[in-house]
N, C-alpha and C positions, 0 to 999 in steps of 0.2 A: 228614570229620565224626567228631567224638569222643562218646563219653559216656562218664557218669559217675553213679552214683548217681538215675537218673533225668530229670538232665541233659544238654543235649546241645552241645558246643562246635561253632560256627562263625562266617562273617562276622557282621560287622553291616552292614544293609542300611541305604542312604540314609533311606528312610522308618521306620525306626528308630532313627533321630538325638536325638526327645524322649526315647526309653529313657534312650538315652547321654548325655545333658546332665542326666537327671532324676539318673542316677547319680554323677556329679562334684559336683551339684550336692548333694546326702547327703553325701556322702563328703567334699568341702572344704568344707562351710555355704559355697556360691556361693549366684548368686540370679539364673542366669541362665534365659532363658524362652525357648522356640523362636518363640513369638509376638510378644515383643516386642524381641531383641537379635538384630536381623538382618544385622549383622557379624558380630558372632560365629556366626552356625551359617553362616554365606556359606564363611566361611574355615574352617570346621570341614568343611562340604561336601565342601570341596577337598581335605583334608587326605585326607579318606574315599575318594574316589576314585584319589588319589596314593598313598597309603600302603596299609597295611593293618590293620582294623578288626576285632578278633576276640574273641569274647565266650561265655561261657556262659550258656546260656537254659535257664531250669524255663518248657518249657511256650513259650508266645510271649512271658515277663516277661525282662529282659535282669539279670543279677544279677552278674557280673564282666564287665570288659572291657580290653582292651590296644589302646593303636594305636602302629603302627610306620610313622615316614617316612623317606624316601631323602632322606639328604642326602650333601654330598660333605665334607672335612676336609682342612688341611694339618698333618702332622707329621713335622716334620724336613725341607720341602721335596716331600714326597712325596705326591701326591693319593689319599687312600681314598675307596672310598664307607663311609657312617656312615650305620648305623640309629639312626633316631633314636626313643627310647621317652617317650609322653606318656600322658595322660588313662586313668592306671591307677588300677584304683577296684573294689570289691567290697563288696557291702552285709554289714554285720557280722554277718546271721544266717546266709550260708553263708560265713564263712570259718572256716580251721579246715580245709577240707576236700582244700587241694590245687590248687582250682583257679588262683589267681594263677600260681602254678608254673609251673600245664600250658601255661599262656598264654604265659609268657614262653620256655619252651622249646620251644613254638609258632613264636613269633614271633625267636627265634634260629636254629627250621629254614631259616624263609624269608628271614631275612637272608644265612644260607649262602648257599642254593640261587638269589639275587641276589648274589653277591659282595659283602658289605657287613662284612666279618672287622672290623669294628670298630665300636662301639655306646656314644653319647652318652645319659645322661638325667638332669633336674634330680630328685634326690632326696627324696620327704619323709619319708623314715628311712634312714641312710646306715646304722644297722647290718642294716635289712632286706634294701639293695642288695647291701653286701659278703656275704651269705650267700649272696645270685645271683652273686657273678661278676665285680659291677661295686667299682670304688675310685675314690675322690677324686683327679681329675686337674689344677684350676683351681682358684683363690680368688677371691674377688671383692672390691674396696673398698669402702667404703659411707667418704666424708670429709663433713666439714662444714666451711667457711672462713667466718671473717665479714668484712665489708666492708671493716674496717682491716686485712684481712690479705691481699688480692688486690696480685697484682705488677701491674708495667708495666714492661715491655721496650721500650727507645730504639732505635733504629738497624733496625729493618725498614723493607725496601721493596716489602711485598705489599699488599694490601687484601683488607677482607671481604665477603662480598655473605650478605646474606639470602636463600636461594632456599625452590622447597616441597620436601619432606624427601624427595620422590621423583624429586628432579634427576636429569640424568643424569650430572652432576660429583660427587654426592653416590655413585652408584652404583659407577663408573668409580673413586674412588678407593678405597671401599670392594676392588672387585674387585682392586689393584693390593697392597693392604693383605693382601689376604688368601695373594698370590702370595707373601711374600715371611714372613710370620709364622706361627710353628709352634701349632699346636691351632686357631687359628680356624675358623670354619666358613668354606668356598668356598659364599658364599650364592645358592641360586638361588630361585626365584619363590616356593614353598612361605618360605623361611628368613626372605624379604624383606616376604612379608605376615604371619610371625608376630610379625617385627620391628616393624610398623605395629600390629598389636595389642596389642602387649604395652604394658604399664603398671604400670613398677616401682613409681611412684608414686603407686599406685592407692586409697590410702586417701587422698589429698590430692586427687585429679582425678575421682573417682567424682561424679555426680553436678551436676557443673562443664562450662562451654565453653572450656576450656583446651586448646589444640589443642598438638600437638607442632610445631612449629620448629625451623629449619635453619638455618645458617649455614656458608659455605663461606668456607675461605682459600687465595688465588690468590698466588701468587709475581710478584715483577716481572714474566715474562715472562707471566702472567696463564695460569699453569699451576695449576688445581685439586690442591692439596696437603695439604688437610685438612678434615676437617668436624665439626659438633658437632648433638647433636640436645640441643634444652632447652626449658625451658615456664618462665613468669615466672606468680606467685601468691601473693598475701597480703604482698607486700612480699620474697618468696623467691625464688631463681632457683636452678630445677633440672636438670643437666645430667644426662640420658637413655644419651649416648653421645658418645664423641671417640674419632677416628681420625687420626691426623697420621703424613706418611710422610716428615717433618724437621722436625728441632729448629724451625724459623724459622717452622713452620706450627704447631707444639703453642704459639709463645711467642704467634703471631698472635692465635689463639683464646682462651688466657687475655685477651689485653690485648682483647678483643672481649668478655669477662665483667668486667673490670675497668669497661669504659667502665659498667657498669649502676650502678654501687658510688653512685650517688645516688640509684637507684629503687629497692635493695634492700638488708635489712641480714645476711643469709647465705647464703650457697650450700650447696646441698647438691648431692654426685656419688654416682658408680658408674663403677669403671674395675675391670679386671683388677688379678687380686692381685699382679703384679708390676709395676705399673705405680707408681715412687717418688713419690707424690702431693704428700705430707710434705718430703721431701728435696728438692724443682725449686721448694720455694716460698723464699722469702727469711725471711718468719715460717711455719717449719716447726712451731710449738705450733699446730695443728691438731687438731679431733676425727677419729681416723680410727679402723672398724672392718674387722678383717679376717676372713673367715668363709669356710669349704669354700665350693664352688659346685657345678659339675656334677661328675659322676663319667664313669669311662669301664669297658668291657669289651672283650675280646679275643673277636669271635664263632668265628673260625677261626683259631687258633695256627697252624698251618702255614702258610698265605697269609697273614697278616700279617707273619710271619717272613721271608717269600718278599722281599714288596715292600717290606721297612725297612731305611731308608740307613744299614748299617752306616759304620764311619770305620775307619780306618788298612788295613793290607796284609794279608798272606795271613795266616789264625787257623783255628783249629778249635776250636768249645766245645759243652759238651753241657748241654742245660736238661731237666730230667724237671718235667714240668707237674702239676698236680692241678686240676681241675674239676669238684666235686661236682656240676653242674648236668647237663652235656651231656658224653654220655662221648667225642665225638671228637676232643676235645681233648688228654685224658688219656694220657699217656705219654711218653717221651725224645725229644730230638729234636736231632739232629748238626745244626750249623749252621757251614760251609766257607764261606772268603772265599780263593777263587783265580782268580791273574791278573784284579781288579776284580768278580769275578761272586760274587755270594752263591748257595747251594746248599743247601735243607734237607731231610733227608731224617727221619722219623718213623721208626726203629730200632727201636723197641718201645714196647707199649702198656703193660709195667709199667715204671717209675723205677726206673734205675737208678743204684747206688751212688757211679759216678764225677762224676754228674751236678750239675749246682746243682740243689738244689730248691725248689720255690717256688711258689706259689696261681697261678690264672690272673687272680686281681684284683692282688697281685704285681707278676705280667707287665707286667699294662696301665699302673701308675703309675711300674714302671721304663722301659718301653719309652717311655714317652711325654715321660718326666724330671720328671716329679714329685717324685720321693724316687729317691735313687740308689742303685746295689748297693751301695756300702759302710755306707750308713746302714740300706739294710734290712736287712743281715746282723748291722748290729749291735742293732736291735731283733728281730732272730730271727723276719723273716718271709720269709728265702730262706739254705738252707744252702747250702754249697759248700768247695772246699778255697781258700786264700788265693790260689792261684795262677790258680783260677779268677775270685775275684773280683775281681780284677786284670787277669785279663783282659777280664770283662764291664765293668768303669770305662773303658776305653777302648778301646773299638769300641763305646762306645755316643755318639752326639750328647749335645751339652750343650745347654739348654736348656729351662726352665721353659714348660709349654702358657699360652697366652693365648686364653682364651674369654672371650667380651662375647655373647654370643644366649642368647634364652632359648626352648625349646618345650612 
């Protein structure tokens, strides 16, 4: 237990959850009610007992709060656990004071002290995030197609089934999806009912019985090979999410949005930002928007370093890190690739000269392949000698992250 100023940081308790919805709901103008949205505090519940829920209190009134949940991630093939940071929120008359901070370097303790060296969160000021630690890892699409411009693909021999968005072929490919592509989340039961909650298209469906819808595409051998979640409204059809784990299965599900092109006259999506939306269509004059998405952070630089699939043969390089937030981060750190085995050892906690140097938000969007060493070095947010950066271009995976979850 902390204090501060007559404040005092700790949990927040289950029966403390109208605090914690009364403060989101300040903080974003929501307009959600413990009394009457009883999906949402069900799944919030859960989230409270799963994660952790931590807060500063004047008194018994709840006035900041942080929740952090376990989830898991692939990058580069490599499975981390990922803290995930949501429903951060401080009423405007104590901020100012520090406490956000304390929270999240709270809530980075206990990511450590779970192994969780690396940490997801959808931002609502990415230059507030990058001052904690966190950078821009993921983009996201936002397209718009109208009716004359949807393809139709000849020559498949799958079929589509309509299922409810909680198959288990919808699950099962998802899971197969995630084995194999780098930044997704590895979704488990928390991932999978935020995913049933969430509503991108929530100023269209607010208020409305428009339920989310599934549709699954099976390969001749009636092999589950892709899936779409999407909702039809007002003459529009909007696509939620696609997953497809082959070309035959991403053409199946257009030509399964083509077939509406009489009951609707545009579509609207969201796909990951490298996902060529524009380009795979025939008429590529599309409205498409591309915009940041999530961000990422490095909670423990040395165990991340440990467990990241370096590429080619035996190297030796040395990174001096900076971490204004949490100091055990901060300092050089030899990272040896011999005979297959990666080795990192922390040499010292001041940066030294031979060193690349570089932020630990940096870190996260090079490690991850967001922006590469040669591009960060040339906008001057990581030094080093050329031979350095040379070196770090290759022993690093290539690879842009793909996220589609939101928490």
């Amino acid at each position: 237990m902390n204090q501060r100023k007559g404040l005092v940081m700790r949990e927040i308790r289950l029966d403390e959850m109208a605090q914690s919805i009364d403060l989101l709901n300040y903080v974003f103008q929501m307009s959600m009610s413990i009394h009457k949205d009883r999906r949402f505090v069900n799944a919030k519940s859960k989230q409270f007992n799963e994660g952790h829920a931590i807060g500063w209190f004047d008194g018994s009134h709840l006035v900041s709060q942080i929740l952090s949940l376990p989830f898991e991630v692939n990058v580069h093939g490599k499975i981390y656990e990922m803290g995930g940071i949501t429903a951060v929120g401080t009423y405007p008359e104590y901020s100012g004071h520090g406490l956000m901070e304390s929270l999240i370097i709270e809530s980075l303790q206990r990511m450590r002290n779970e192994g969780q060296c690396i940490s997801y969160l959808f931002p609502y000021s990415i230059p507030y995030y990058r001052k904690k630690g966190w950078e821009i890892m993921s983009d996201i699409v936002e397209f718009q197609v109208k009716d004359t411009q949807l393809p139709h693909y000849a020559g498949l021999n799958g079929k589509i089934r309509r299922v409810d968005p909680k198959h288990e072929d919808v699950v099962d490919i998802y899971a197969r999806y995630a084995q194999k592509t780098h930044g997704v989340m590895v979704r488990n039961s928390i991932a999978w009912n935020e995913k049933f909650q969430e509503d991108f298209w929530e100023e269209k469906f607010i208020d409305s019985d428009v339920n989310l819808q599934a549709a699954v595409y099976y390969d001749e051998d009636d092999v589950a090979q892709g899936y779409m979640f999407y909702r039809i409204m007002e003459e529009n059809y909007y696509i939620d999410e696609i997953v497809y784990l082959q070309e035959e299965a991403r053409k199946g599900l257009w030509n399964f949005v083509s077939a509406h092109s009489s009951m609707v006259y545009n579509v609207y999506g969201k796909t990951t930002g490298n996902e060529a939306v524009a380009f795979l269509l025939e008429d590529s004059e599309i409205i498409q928007k591309v915009s940041p998405y999530f961000m990422a952070r490095i909670v423990d630089v040395n165990e991340f370093l440990l467990r990241y699939p370096f590429v080619g043969h035996d190297f030796e390089l040395q990174l001096a890190v900076t971490d204004r937030i949490v100091a055990w981060n901060n300092g050089t750190y030899i990272i040896k690739m011999a005979d297959g085995k990666v080795s990192v050892q922390k040499v010292s906690e001041t940066l030294n000269d031979s060193a690349v140097h570089l932020t630990v938000q940096t870190l996260a969007t090079m490690l991850l392949g967001y922006k590469r060493p040669r591009y960060l070095e040339k906008i001057e947010r990581l030094q080093g000698r050329p031979e350095e950066i040379d070196l770090l271009e290759a022993v690093l995976p290539v690879g842009i992250p793909t996220f589609i979850d939101y928490f």
